[in-house]
PABALO-609092 format. One record per residue: residue in three letters; chain; x negated, y, z of N, C-alpha, C in turn. Coordinates in steps of 0.001 Angstrom, whole numbers, plus 524288, in hexadecimal, padded with zeros to 5 digits. Layout:
N
('Ala','A',(X,Y,Z),(X,Y,Z),(X,Y,Z))
...
***
This chain:
106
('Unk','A',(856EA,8CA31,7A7A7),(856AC,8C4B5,7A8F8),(85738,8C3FB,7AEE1))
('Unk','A',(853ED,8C030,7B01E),(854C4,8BE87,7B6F2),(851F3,8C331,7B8F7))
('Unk','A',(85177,8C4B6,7BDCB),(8501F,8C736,7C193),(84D4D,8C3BF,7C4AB))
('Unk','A',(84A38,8C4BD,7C85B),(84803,8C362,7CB03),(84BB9,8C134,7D17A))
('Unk','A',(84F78,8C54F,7D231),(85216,8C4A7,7D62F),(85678,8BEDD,7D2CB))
('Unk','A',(8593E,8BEDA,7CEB5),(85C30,8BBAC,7CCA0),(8593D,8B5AD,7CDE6))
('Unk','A',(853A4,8B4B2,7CC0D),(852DB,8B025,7CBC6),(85114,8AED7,7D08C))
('Unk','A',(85087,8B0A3,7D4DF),(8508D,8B0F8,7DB43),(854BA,8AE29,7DD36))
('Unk','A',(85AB9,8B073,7DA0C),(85E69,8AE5C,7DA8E),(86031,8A93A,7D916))
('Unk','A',(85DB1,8A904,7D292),(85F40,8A418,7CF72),(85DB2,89F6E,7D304))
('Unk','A',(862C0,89A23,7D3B6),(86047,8973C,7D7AF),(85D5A,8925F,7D428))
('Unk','A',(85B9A,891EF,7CF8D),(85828,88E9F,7CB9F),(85329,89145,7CD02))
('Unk','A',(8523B,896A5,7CE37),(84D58,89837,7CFB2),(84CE8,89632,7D510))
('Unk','A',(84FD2,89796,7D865),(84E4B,8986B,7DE3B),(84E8B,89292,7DECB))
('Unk','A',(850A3,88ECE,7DC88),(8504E,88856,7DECE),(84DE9,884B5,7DA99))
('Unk','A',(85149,884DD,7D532),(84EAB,88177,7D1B5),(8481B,88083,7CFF4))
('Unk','A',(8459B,884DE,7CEB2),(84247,88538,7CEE8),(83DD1,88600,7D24D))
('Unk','A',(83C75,88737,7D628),(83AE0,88434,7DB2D),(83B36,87DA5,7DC76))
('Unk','A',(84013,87C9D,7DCFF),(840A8,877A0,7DAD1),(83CB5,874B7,7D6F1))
('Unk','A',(83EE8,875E6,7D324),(83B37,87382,7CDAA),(83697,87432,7CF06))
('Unk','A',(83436,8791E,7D07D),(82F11,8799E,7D1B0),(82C6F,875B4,7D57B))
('Unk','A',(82F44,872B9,7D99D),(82E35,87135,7DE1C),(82D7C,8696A,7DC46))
('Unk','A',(83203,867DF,7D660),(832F2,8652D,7D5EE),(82CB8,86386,7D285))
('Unk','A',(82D7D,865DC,7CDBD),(82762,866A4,7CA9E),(822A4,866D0,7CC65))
('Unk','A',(8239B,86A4C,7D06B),(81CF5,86B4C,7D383),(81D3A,86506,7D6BB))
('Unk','A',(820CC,86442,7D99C),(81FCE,85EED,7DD68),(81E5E,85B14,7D947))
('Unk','A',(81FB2,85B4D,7D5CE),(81F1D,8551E,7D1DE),(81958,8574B,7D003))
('Unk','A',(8170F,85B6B,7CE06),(81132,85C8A,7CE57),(80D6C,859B1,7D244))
('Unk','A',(81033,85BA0,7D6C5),(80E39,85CC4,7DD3F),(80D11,85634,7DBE8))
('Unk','A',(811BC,853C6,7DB48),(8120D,84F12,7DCCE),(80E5E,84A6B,7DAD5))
('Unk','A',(80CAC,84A86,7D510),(809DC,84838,7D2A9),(80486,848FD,7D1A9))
('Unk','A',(8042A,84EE8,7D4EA),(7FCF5,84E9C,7D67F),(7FCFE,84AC4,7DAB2))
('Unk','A',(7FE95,84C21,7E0C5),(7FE38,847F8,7E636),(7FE93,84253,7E2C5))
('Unk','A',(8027F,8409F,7E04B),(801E4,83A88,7DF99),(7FC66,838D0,7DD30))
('Unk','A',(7FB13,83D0C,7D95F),(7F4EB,83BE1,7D676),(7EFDA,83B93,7DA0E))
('Unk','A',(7F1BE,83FA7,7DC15),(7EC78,83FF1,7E20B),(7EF28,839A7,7E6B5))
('Unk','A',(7F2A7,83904,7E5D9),(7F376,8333E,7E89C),(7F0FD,82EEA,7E6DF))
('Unk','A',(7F4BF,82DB9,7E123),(7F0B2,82B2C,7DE7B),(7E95D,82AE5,7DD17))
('Unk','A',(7E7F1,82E23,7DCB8),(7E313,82EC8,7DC9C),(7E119,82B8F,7DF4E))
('Unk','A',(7E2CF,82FD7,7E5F4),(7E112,82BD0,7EA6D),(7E0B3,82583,7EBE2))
('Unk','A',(7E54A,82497,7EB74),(7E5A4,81F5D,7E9FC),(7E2A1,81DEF,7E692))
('Unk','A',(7E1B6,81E80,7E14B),(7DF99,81D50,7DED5),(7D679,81CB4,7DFDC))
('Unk','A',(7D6CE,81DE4,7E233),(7D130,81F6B,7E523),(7D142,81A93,7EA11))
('Unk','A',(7D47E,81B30,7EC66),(7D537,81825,7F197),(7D410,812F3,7F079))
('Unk','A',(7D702,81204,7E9DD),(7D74E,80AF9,7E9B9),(7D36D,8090B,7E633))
('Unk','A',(7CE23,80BBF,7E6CB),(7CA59,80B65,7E3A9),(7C70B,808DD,7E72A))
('Unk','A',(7C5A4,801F6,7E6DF),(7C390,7FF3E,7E895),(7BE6F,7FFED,7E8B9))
('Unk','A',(7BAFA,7FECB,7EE1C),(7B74D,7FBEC,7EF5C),(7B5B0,7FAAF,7EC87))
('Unk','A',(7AEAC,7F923,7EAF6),(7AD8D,7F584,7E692),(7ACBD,7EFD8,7EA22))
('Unk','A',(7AC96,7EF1F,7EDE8),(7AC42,7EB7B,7F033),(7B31C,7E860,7F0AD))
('Unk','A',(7B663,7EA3A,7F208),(7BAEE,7E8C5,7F025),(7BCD6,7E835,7EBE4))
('Unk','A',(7B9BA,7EAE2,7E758),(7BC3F,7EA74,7E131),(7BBD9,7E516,7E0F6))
('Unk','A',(7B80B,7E298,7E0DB),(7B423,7DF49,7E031),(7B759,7D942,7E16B))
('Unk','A',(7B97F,7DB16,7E78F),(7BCF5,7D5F6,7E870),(7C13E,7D678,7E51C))
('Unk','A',(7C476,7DB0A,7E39F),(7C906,7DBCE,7DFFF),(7C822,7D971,7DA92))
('Unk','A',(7C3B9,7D997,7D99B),(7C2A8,7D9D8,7D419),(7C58B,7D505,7D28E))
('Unk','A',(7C7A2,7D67D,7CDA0),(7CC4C,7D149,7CD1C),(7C721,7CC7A,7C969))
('Unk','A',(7C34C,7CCE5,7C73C),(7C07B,7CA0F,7C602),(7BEF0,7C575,7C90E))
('Unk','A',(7BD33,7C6F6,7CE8E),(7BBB0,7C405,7D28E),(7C021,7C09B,7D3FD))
('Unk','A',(7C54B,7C1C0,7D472),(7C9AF,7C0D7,7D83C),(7CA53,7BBAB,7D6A7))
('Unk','A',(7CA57,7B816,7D34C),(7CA1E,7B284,7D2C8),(7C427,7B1D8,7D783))
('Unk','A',(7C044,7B351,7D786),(7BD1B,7B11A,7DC2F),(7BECC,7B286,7E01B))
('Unk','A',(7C18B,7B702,7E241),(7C253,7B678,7E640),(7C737,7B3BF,7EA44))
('Unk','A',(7CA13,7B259,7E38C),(7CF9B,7ADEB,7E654),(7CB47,7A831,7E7FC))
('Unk','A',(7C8DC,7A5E9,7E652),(7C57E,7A0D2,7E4D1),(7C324,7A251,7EAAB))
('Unk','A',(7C0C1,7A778,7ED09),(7BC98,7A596,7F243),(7C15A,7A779,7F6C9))
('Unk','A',(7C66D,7A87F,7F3EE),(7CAEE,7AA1F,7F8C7),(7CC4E,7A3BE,7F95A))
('Unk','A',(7CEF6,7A0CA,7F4B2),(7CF27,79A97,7F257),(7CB9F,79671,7F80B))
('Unk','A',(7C716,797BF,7F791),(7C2A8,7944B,7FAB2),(7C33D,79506,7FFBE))
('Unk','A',(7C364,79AD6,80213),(7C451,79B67,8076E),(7CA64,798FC,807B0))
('Unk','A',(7CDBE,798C6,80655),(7D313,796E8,80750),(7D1F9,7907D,8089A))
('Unk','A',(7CF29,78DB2,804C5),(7CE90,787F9,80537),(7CBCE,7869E,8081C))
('Unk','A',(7C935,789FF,80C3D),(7C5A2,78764,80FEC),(7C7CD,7896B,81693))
('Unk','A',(7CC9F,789FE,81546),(7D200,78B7D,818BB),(7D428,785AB,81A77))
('Unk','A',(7D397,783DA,820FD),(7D791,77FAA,81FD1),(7DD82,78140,8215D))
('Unk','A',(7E09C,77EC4,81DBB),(7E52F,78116,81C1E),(7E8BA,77D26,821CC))
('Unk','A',(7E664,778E5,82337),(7EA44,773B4,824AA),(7EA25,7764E,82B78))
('Unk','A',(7E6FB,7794D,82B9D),(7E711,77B75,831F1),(7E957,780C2,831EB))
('Unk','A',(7EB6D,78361,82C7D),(7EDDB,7884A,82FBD),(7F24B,78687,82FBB))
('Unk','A',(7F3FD,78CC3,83370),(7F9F6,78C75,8354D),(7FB83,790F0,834BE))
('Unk','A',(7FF8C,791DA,8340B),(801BD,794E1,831B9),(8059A,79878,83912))
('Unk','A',(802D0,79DB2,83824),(805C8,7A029,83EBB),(80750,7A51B,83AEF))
('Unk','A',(80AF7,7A56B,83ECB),(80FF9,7AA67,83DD5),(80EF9,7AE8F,8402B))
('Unk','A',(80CFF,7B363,83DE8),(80C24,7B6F4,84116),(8116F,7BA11,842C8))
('Unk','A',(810CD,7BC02,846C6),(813D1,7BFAF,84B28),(8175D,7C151,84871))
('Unk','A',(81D04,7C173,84A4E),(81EC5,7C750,847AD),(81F05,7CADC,84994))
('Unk','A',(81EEA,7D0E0,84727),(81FA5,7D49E,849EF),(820A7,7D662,8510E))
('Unk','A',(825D1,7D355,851F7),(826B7,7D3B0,85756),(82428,7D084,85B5F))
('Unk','A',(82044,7CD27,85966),(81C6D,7C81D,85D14),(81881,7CB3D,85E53))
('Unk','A',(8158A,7C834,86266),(8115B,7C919,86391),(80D93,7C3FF,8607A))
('Unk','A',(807CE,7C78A,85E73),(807A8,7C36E,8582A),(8041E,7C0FB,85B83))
('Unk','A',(8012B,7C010,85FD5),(7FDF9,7BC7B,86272),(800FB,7B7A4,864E0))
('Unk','A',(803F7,7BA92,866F0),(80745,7B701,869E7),(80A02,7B0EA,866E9))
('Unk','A',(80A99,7B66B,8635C),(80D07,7B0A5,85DB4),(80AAC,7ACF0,85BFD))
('Unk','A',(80741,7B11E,85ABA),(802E5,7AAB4,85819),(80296,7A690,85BD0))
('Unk','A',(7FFC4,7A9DE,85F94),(7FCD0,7A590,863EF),(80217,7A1EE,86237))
('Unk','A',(806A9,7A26E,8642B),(80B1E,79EA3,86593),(80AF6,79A87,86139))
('Unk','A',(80BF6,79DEF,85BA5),(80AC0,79B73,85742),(8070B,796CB,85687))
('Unk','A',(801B0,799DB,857C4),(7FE83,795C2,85729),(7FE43,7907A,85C27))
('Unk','A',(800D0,791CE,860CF),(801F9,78D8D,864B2),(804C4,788D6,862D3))
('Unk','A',(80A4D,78B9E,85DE1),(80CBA,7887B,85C8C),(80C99,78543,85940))
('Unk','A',(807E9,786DE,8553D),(803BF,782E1,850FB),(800B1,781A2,85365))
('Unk','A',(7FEDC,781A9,856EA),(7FBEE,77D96,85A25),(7FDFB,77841,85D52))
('Unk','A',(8023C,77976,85EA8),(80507,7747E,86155),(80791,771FE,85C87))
('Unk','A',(8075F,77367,8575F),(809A3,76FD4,853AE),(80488,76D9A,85277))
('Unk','A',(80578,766BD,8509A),(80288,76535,84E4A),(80184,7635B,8485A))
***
């Protein structure tokens, strides 16, 4: 049959399989790390009981109703509406100007 020196030679030994080996083992390799990722994550987004509490979707109709109350005791007829900076401004400078220029309107 084969020899030892022959399948040294054969290039399905010397490349394919290495290969395959490299392809199989990585997809092993690969789906432990994502599990140990997941995990983690999974641990990380495990709430507070003090934050559950506001999440809790039971409550969340009360807490639109006391968000509701603080909104209505907002007077709406005095804001104004300012443009913040863009990128290339200087964002003090702006406003101030901004707000100079809703001030001289009446």
């Amino acid at each position: 049959m084969f020899t030892l020196k022959a399948l040294k030679k054969n290039k399905t030994m010397k490349y394919g399989v290495p290969m395959l080996l490299l392809v199989v083992g990585g997809s092993f390799g690969l789906r432990e790390f994502t599990q140990i990722r997941y995990d983690s994550q999974r641990i990380r987004k495990k709430l507070d009981p003090s934050l559950e509490a506001q999440v809790n979707l039971e409550r969340q109709p009360v807490i639109l109703e006391e968000e509701y109350e603080k909104i209505k005791k907002v007077n709406m007829e005095e804001w104004r509406n300012i443009r913040g900076p863009r990128p290339w401004e200087d964002s003090r400078e702006y406003q101030d100007q901004q707000r100079s220029r809703l001030d001289e309107k009446p």
